[in-house]
KEDRENVEX-38733 format. One record per residue: residue number from 0; y, x, z of N, C-alpha, C, O in turn. Coordinates in nm, 3 decimals. Layout:
     n      n_py      n_px      n_pz     ca_py     ca_px     ca_pz      c_py      c_px      c_pz      o_py      o_px      o_pz
   NUM         Y         X         Z         Y         X         Z         Y         X         Z         Y         X         Z
...
//
This chain:
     n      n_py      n_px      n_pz     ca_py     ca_px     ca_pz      c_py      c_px      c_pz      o_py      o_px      o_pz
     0    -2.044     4.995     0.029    -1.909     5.041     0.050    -1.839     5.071    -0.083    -1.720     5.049    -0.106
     1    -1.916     5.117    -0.156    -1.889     5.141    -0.341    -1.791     5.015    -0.396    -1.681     5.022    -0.451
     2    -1.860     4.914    -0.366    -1.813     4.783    -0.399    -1.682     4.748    -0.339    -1.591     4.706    -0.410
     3    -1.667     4.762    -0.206    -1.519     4.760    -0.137    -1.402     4.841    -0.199    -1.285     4.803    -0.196
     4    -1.445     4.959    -0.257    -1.356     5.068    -0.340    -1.299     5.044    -0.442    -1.183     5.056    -0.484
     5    -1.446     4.988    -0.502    -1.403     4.890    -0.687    -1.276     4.818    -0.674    -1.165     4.855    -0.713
     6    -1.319     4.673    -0.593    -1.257     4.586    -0.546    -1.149     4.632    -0.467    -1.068     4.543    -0.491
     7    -1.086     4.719    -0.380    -0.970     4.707    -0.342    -0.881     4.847    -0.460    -0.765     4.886    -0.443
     8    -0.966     4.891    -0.560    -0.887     4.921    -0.643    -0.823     4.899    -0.759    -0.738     4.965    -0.818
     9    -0.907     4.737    -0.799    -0.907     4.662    -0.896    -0.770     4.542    -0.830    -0.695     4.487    -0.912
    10    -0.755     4.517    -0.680    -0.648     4.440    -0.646    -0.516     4.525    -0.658    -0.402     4.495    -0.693
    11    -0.567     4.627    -0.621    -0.393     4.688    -0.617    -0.364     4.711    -0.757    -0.243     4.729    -0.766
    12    -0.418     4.718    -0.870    -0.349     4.772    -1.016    -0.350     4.597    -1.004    -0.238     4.568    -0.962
    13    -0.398     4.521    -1.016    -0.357     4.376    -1.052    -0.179     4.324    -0.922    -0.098     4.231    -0.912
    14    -0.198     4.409    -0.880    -0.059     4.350    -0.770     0.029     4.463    -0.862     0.106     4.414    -0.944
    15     0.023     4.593    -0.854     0.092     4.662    -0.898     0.166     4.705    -1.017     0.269     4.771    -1.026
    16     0.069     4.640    -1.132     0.096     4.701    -1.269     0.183     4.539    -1.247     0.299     4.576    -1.267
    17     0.189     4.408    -1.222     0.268     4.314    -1.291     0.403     4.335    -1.247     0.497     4.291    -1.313
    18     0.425     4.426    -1.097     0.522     4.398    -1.020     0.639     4.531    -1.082     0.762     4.528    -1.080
    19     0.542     4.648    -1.138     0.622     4.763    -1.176     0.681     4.691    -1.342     0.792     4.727    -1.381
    20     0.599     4.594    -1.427     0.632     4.566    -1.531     0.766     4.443    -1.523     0.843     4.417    -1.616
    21     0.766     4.377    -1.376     0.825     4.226    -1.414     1.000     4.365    -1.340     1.115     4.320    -1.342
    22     0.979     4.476    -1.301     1.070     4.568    -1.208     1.137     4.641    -1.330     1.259     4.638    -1.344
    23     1.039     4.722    -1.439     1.078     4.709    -1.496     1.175     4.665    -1.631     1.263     4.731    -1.685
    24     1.115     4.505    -1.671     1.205     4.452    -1.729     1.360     4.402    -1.644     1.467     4.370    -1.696
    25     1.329     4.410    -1.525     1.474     4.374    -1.443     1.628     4.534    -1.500     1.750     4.540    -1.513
    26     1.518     4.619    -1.514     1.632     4.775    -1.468     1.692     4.725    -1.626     1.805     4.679    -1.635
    27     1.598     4.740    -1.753     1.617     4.715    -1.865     1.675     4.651    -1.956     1.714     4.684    -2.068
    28     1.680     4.511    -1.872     1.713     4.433    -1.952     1.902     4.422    -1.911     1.968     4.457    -1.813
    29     1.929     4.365    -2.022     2.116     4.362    -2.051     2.124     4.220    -1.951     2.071     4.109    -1.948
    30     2.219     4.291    -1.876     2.282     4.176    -1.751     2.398     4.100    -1.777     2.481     4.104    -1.686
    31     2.429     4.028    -1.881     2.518     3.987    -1.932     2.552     3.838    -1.956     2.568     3.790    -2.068
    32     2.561     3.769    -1.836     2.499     3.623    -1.873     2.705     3.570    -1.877     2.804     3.586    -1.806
    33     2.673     3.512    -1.995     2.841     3.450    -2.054     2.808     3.263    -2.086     2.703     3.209    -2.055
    34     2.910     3.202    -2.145     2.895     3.072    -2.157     2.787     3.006    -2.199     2.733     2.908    -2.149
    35     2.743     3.099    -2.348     2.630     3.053    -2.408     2.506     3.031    -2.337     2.422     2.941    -2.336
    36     2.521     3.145    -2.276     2.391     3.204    -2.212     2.371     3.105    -2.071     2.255     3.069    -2.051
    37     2.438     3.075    -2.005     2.418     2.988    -1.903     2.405     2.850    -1.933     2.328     2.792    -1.857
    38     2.489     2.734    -2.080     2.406     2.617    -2.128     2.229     2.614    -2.109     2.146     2.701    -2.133
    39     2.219     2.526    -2.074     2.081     2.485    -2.039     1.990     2.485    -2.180     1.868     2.496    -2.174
    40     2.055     2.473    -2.294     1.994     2.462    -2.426     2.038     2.521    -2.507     2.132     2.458    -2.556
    41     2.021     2.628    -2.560     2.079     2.725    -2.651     1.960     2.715    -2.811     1.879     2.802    -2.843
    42     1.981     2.617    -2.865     1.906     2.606    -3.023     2.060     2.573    -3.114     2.042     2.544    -3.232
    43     2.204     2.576    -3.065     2.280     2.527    -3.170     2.346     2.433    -3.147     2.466     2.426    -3.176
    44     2.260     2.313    -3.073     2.299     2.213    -3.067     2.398     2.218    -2.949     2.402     2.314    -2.874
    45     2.494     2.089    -2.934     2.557     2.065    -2.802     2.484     1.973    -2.713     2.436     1.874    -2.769
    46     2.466     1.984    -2.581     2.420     1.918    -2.486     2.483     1.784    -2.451     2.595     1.796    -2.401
    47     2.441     1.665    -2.464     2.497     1.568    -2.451     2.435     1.499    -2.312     2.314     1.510    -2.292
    48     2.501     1.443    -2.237     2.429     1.391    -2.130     2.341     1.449    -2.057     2.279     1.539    -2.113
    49     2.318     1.426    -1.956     2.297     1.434    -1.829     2.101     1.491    -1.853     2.011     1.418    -1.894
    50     2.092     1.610    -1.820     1.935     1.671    -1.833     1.837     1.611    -1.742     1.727     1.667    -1.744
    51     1.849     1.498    -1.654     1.768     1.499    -1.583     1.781     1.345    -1.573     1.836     1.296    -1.475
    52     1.722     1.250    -1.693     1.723     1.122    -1.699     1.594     1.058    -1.689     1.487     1.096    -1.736
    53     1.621     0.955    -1.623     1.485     0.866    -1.583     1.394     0.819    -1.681     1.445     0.734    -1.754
    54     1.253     0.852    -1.712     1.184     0.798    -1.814     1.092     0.720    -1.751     1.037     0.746    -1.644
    55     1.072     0.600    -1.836     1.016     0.464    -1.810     0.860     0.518    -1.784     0.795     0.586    -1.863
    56     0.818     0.472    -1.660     0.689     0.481    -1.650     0.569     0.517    -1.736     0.482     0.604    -1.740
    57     0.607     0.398    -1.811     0.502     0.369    -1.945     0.416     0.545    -2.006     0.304     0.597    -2.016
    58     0.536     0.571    -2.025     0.524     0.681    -2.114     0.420     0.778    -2.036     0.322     0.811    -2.103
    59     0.427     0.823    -1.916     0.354     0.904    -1.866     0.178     0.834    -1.817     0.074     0.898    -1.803
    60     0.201     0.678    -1.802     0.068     0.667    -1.801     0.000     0.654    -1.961    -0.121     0.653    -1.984
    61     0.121     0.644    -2.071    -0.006     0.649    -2.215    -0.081     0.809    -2.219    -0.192     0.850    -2.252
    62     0.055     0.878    -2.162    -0.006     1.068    -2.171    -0.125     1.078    -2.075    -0.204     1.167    -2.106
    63    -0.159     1.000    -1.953    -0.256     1.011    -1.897    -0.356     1.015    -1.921    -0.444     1.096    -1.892
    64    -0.354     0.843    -2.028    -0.476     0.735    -2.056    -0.513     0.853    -2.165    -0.630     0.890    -2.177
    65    -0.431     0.899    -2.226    -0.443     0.964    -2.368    -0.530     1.151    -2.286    -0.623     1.199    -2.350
    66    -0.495     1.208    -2.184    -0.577     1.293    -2.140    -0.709     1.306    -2.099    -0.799     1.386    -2.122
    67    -0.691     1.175    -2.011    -0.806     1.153    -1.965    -0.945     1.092    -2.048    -1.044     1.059    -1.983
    68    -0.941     1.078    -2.218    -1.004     1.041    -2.303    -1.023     1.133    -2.358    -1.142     1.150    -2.382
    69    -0.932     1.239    -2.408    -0.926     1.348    -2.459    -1.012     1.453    -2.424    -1.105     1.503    -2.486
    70    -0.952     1.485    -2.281    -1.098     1.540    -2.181    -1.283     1.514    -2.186    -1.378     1.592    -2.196
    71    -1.268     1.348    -2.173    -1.395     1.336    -2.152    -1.481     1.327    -2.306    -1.605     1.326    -2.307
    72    -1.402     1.321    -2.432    -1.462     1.343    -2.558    -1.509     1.487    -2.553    -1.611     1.499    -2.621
    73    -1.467     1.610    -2.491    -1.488     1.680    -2.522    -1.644     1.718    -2.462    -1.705     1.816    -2.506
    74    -1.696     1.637    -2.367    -1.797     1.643    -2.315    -1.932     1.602    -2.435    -2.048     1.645    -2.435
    75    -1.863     1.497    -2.535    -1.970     1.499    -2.673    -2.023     1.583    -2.738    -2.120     1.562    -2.812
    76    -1.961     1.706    -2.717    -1.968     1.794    -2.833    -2.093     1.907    -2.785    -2.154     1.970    -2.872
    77    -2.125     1.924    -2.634    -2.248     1.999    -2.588    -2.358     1.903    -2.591    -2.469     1.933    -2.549
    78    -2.335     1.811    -2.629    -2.462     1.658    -2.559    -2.449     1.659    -2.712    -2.559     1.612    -2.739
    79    -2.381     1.684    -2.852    -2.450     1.625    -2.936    -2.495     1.790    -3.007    -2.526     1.783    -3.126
    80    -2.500     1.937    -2.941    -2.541     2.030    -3.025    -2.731     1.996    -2.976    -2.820     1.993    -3.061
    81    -2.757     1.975    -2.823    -2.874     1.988    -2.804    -2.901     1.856    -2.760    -2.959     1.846    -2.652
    82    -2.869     1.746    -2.827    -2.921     1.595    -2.780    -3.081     1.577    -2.824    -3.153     1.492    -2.773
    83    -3.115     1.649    -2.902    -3.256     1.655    -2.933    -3.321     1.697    -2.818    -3.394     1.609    -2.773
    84    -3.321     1.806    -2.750    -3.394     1.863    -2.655    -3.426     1.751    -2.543    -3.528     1.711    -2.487
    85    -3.312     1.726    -2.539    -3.249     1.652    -2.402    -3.373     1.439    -2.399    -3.407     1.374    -2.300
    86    -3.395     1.411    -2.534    -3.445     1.314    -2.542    -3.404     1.211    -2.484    -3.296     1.225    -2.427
    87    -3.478     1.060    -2.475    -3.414     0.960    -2.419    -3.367     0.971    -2.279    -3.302     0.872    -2.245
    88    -3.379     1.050    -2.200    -3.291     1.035    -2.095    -3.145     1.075    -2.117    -3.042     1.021    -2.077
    89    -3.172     1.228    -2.220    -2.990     1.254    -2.250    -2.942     1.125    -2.343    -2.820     1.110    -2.351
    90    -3.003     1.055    -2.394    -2.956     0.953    -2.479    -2.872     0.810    -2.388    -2.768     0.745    -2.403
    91    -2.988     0.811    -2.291    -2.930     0.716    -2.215    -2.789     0.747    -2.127    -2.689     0.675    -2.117
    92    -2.811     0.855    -2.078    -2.764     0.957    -1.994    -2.563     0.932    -2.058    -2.457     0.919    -1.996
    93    -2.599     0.936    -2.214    -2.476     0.951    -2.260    -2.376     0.830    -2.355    -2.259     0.833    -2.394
    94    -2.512     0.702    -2.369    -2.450     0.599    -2.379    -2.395     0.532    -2.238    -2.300     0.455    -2.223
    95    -2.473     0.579    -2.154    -2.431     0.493    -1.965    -2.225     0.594    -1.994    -2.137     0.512    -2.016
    96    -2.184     0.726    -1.992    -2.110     0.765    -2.015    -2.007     0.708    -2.083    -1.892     0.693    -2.042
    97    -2.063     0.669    -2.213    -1.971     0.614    -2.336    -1.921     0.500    -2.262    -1.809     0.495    -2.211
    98    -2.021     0.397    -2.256    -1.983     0.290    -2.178    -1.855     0.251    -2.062    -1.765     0.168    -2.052
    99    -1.910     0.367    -1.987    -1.798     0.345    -1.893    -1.605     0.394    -1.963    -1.494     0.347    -1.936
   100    -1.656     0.520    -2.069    -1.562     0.530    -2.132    -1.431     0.371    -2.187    -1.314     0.339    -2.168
   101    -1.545     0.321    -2.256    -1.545     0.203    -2.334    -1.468     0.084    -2.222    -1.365     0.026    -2.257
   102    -1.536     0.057    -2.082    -1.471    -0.010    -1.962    -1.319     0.057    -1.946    -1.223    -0.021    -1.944
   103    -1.296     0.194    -1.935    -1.168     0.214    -1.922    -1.080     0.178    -2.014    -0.963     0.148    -1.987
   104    -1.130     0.177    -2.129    -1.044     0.155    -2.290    -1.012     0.043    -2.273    -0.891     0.021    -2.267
   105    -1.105    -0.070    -2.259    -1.102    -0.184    -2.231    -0.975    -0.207    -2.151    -0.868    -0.232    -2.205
   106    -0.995    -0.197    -1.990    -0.945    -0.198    -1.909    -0.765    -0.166    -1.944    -0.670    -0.243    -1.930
   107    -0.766     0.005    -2.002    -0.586    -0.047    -2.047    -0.551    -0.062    -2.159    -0.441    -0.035    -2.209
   108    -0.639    -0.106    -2.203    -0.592    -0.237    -2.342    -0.554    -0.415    -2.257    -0.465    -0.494    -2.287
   109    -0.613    -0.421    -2.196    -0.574    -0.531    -2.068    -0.476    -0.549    -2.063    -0.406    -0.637    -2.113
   110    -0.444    -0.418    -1.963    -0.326    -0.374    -1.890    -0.204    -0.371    -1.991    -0.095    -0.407    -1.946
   111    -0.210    -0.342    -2.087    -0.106    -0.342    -2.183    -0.071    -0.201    -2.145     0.036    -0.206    -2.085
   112    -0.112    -0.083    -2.153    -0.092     0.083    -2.167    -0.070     0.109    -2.267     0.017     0.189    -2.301
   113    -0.166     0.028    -2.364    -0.167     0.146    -2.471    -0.080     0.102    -2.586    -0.113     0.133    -2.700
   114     0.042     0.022    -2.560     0.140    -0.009    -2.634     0.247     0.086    -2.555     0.279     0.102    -2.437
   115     0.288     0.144    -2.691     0.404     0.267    -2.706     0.575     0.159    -2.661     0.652     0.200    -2.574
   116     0.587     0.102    -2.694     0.772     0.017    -2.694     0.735    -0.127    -2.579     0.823    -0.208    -2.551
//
């Protein structure tokens, strides 16, 4: 029952402390919203055209191809602190990996992805 106590006193300061802080900054803060303040981009510049323009496919599958490589490199870096331990099976284990890496690379180099224009 100890544990139920912890726990439903550990939920209410996590509900409570964000809701008295986000309540607080509401009473606090200066309510003053004027021209500047309502532009969608306030660095200086003037807003030209239309904020919500269509971008060419392309672009979001190079950010993909480019995540999804990014991600799985990072899986090298525990396989090469203890690749010793691990012996030829982690060896194999992590060229079969690379490989398939290597098939995807392949694959949208094919496709023509990984050209930017």
């Amino acid at each position: 029952m100890v544990n139920f106590v912890d726990l439903t006193v550990f939920l209410a300061i996590g509900i409570l402390l964000p809701a008295a802080m986000m309540g607080a900054g509401a009473l606090l803060r200066p309510q003053r919203p004027g021209k500047v303040k309502l532009e969608p981009y306030e660095c200086g510049e003037i807003p030209v055209g239309d904020a919500r323009i269509r971008y060419h496919i392309r672009y979001y599958i190079f950010a993909l191809v480019f995540v999804v490589f990014d991600v799985e490199t990072v899986f090298l870096y525990p396989w090469a602190v203890i690749w010793k331990s691990l012996g030829l099976f982690g060896f194999v284990e992590m060229m079969i990996f690379l490989g398939i890496l290597v098939i995807g690379l392949i694959y949208a180099w094919k496709k023509r992805v990984l050209e930017w224009i």
